[in-house]
C-alpha positions as CSV (number, residue, x, y, z in Angstrom):
1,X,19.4,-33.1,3.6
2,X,22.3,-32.5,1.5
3,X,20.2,-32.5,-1.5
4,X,17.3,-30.5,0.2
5,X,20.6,-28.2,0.5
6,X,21.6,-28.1,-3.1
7,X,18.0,-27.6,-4.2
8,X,17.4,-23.9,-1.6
9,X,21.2,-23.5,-2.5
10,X,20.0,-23.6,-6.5
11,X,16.6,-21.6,-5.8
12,X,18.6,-18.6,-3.9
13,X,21.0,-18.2,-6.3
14,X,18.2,-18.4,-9.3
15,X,16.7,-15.3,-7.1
16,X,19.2,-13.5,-8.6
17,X,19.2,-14.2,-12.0
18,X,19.3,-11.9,-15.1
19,X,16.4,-13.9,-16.7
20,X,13.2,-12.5,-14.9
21,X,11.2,-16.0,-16.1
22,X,14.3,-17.6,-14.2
23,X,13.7,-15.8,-10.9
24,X,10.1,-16.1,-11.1
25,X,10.3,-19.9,-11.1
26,X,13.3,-19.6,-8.3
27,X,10.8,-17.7,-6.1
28,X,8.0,-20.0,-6.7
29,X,10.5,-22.8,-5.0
30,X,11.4,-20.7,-2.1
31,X,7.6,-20.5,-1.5
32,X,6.7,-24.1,-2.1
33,X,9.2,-25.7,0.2
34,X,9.2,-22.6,2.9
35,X,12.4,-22.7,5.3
36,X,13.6,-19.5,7.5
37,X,17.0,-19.7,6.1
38,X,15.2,-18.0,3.1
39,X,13.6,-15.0,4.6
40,X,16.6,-12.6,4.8
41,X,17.2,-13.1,1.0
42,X,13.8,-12.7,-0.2
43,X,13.5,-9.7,1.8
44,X,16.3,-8.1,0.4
45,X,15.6,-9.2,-3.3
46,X,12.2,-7.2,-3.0
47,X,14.1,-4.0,-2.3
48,X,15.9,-4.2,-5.6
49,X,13.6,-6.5,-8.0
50,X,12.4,-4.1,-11.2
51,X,9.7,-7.0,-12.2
52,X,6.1,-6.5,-11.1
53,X,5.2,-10.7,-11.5
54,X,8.6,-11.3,-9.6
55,X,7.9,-8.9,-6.9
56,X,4.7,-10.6,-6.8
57,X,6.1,-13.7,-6.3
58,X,8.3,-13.1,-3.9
59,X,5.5,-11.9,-1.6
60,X,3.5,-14.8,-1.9
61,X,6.9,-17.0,-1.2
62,X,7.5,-14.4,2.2
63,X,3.2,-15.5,2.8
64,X,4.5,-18.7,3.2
65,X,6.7,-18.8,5.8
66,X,5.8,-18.0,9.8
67,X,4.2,-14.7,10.3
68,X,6.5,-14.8,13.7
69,X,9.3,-14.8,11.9
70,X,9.0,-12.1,8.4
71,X,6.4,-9.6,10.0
72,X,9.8,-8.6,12.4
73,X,12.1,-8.5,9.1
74,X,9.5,-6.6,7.5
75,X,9.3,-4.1,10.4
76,X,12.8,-3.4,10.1
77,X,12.7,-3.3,6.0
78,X,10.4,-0.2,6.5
79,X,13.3,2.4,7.7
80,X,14.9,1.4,4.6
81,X,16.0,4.4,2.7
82,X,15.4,2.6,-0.3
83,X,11.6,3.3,-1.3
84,X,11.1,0.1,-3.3
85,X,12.0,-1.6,0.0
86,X,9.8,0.0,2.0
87,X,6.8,0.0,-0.5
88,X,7.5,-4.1,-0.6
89,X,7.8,-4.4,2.7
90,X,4.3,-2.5,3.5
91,X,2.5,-4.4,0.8
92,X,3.9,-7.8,2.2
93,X,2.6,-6.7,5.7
94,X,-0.9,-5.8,4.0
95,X,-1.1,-9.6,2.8
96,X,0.2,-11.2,6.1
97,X,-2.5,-9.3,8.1
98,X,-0.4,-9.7,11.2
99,X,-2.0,-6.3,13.7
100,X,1.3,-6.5,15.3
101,X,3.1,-4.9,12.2
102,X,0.3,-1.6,13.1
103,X,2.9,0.2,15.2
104,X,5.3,0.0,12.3
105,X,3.0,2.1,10.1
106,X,4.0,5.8,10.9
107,X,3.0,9.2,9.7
108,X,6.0,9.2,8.0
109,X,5.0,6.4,6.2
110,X,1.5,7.3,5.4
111,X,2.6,10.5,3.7
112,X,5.8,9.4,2.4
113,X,7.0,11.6,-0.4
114,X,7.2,8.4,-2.6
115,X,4.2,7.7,-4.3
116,X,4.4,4.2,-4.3
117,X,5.5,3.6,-0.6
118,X,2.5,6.3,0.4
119,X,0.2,4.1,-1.4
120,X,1.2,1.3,0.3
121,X,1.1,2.3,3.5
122,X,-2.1,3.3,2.8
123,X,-3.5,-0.5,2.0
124,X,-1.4,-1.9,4.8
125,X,-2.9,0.4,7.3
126,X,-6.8,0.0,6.6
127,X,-6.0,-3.5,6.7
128,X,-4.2,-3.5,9.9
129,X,-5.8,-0.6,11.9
130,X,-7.0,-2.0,15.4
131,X,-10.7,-1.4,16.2
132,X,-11.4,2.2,17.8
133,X,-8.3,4.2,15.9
134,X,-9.7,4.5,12.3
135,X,-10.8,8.1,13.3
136,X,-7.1,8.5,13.8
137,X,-6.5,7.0,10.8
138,X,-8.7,8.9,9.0
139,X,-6.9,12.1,10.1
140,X,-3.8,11.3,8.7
141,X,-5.4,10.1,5.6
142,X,-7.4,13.2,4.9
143,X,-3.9,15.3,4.7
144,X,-3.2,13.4,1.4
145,X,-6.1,14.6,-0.3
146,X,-5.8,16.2,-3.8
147,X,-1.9,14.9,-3.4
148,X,-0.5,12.8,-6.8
149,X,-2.3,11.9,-10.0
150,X,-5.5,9.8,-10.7
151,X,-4.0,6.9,-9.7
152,X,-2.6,7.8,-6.5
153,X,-5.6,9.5,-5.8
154,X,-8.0,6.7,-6.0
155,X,-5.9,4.7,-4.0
156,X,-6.3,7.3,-1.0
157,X,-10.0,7.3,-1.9
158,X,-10.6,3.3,-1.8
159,X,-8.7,3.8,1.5
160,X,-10.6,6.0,3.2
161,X,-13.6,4.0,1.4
162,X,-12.8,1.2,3.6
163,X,-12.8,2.3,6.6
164,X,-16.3,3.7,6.2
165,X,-19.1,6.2,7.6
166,X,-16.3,7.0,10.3
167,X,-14.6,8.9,7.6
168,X,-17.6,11.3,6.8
169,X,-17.3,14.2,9.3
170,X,-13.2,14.5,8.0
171,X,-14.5,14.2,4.4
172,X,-16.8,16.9,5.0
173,X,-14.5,19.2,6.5
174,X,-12.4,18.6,3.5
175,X,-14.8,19.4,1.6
176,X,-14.7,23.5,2.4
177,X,-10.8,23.2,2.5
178,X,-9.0,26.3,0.6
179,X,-7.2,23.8,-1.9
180,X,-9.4,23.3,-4.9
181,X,-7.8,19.6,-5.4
182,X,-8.5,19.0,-2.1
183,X,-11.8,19.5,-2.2
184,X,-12.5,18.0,-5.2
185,X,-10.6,14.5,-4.3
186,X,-13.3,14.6,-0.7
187,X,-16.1,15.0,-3.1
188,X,-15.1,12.5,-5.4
189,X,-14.3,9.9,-2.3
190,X,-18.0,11.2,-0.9
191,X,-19.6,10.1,-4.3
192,X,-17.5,6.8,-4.6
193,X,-18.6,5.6,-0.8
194,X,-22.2,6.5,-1.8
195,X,-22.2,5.0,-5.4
196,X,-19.6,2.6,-5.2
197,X,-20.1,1.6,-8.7
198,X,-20.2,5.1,-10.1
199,X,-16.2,4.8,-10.9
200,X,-13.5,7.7,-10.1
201,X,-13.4,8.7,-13.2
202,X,-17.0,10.1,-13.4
203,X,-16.4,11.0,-9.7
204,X,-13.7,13.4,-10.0
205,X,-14.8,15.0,-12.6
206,X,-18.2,15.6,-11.2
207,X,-16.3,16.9,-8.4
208,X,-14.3,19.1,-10.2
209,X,-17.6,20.5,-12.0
210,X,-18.8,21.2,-8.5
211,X,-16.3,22.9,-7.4
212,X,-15.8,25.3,-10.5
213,X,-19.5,26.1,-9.9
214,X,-19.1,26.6,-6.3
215,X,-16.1,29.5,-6.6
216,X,-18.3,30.9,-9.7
217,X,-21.1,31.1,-7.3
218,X,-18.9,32.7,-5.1
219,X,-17.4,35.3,-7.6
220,X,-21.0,35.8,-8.8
């Protein structure tokens, strides 16, 4: 024991390294011999890491230990006011798949000003949404539209994507919204769930051509 000791002593303190290579390796450990005494730290190293592979890491190391025991941390790392530490703390819930983090996923979360924590909450809801309230879903989802840059706005598109048909009476209301962007991003997301392998690229800017061509119509 005293030496298991040392070793989780070693790996927590080589979490907070100045050498990203160090804390990557420091993480792996964490994960590979899993013990609850770790959770607390790993948790809070995710709010402040800066490296992607790191971050990554650190996830997988959380993955390891009991569901029982990070999904509550992880609820209670999502009032955070730090954003990193929320956006962490959603996308760690999206790879646990635990339903009982669902509650935790609020409006406020799914249109977080942050980019990154919106996005997020995004993934970790399709993943966790219990059977029957994707419509719901859906409706909170659909007030994002047109919000953020391409990237954002494919992730709000493979989103809705996965939740399927039940999206397409929202989508089509969204479709005749006042917002140009909005109505673009639905008709892009329309085309991506009926050509999956057309890519959001080609997409959006079909959409965008459509709508141009709809407000000339309606000029003309």
């Amino acid at each position: 024991m005293p030496n298991e000791d040392t070793d989780a002593m070693r790996a927590l303190q080589g979490l907070a390294n100045s050498g990203s290579s160090v804390r990557l390796r420091a993480a792996l450990a964490v994960g590979t011999n899993p013990d609850p005494r770790f959770i607390d730290k790993l948790i809070e190293r995710c709010a402040i890491e800066p490296d992607f592979h790191v971050r990554e890491m650190l996830t997988w190391a959380l993955i390891r230990h009991s569901s029982a025991v990070t999904v509550p941390r992880l609820m209670d790392e999502l009032r955070s006011e730090r954003a990193q530490a929320r956006s962490q703390a959603l996308h760690t819930l999206s790879k646990i798949g635990d339903r009982q983090a669902w509650p935790a996923i609020t409006r406020a979360l799914l249109t977080d000003a942050d980019d990154e924590v919106a996005r997020s909450a995004w993934r970790a809801a399709v993943v966790l949404v219990p059977e029957g309230e994707e419509p719901e879903l859906t409706g909170v989802l659909s007030t994002q539209l047109g919000r953020g840059n391409r990237e954002t706005q494919l992730s709000l598109s493979r989103a809705l994507i996965a939740l399927g048909e039940v999206i397409m009476p929202t989508l089509r209301a969204a479709m005749t919204d006042l917002d140009p962007r909005v109505r673009a991003h639905a008709i892009a997301t329309e085309g991506l769930l009926r050509d999956p392998d057309a890519g959001f690229e080609f997409a959006i800017e079909e959409a965008k051509r459509v709508v141009a061509l709809g407000r000339a119509g309606q000029e003309g």
